[in-house]
N, C-alpha and C positions, 0 to 999 in steps of 0.2 A: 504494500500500500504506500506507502514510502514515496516511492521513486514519482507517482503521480501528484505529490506534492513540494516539487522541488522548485515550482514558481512562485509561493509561498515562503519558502526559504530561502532565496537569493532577490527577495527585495528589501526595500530596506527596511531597518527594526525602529522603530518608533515609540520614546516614553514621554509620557509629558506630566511636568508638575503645576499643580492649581493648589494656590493655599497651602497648605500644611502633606498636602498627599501629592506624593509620585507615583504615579500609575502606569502599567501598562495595558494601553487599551487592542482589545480584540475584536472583529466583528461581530455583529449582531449583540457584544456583550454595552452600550455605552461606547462604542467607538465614535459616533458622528458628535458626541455628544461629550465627549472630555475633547476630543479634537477643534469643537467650538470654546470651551470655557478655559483653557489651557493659557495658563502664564508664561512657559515655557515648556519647550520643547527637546530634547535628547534625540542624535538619529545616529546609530549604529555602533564607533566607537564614543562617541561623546558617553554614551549610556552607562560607559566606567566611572563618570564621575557622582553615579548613582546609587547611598551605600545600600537602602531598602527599596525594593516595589511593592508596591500592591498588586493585585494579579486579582482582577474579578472573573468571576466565575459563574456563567449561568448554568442555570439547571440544561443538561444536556440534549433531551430529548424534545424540552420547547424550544433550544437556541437552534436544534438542526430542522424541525419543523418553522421556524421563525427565517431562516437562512435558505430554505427551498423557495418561501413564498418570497424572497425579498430578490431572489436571482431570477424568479424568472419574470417577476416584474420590471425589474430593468433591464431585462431581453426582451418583452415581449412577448412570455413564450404563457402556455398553458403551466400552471402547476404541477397537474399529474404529466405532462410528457416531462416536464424538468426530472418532476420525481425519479421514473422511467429510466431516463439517459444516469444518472445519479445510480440509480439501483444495478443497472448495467455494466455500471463501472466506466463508464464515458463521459462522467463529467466533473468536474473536480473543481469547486472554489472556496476563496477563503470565509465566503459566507456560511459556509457549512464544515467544513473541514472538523476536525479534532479541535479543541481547545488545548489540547496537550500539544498538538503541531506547535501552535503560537507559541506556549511554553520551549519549546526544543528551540524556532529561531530564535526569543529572547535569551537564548544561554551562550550563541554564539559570542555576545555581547556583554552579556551579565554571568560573573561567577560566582556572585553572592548571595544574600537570603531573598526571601519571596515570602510577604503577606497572603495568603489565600483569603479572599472574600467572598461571599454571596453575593449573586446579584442585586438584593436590595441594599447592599453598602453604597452604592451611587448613591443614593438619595445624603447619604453623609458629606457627601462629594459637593454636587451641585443638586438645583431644584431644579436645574434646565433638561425637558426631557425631549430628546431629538427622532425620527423617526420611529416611532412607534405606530403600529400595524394595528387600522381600527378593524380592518379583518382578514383572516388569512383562510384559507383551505387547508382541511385537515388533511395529513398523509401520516401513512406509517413509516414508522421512526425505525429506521438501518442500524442493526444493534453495532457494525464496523464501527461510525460516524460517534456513536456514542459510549460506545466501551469502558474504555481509557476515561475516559470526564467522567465516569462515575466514581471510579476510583480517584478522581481528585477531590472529588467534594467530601472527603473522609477528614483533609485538611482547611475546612474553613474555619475561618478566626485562626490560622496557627501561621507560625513563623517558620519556614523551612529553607533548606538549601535546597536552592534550585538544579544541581547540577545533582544532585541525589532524587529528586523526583524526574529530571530527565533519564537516568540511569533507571531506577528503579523499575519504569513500567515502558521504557522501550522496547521491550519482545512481545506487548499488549496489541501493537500495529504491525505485526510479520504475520 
């Protein structure tokens, strides 16, 4: 699974700090939405000068249900044929992808600790809330897509090394 997300990993890594919090923001997790209220920005080696992140976290199976309906709306496509191509194994983006992916590019960069948060930690963040979905089509949820992210929510609220939860559950995506 891997190798179909390597356009994901060779762009660049993005943290940005607002107020008191450095985050790094994911798709569908609060990305359009720390990338609006952001004081500053980190991209790729800069992100060393960064000693904790935050690392939010959505629930897995409404972030890749959230990430189906949001790709193929800006394609243009049907939901259930995005689904389809997706379940096929023929379409790969970072609206959907692993949350763990995100995790693994941010370590290129970052070798240090990692706050894991729930998604409703944004509200701690800002009150600005950016593209939210007043409705989506239901699809079933790709247990691949979501795996690995459930086993990350075992660390929320906790303080970890990042390069130990990369290590730890990469044979999760083989």
């Amino acid at each position: 699974m891997l190798t179909h997300w390597n356009k994901l990993l060779n762009t660049d890594c993005i943290v940005v700090q607002t107020k008191a919090h450095t985050v790094y923001p994911i798709f569908r997790v609060g990305y359009s939405t720390l990338m609006r209220v952001h004081e500053k920005k980190f991209v790729n080696n800069q992100i060393a000068q960064c000693d904790e992140i935050t690392v939010v976290i959505r629930e897995p199976g409404e972030r890749f249900v959230s990430g189906v309906n949001e790709y193929a709306r800006q394609h243009s496509m049907e939901v259930h044929d995005t689904w389809e191509l997706i379940d096929k194994g023929q379409l790969h983006d970072r609206h959907f992808t692993p949350q763990y992916l995100w995790l693994m590019h941010l370590s290129k960069y970052h070798k240090g600790n990692i706050t894991i948060r729930p998604f409703e930690y944004l509200g701690q963040i800002t009150d600005v809330h950016l593209n939210q979905s007043k409705t989506r089509t239901e699809v079933p949820v790709i247990g691949s897509f979501v795996r690995v992210d459930e086993s990350l929510k075992r660390y929320y609220n906790k303080t970890v090394s990042l390069t130990d939860i990369v290590r730890r559950y990469r044979h999760v995506l083989s």
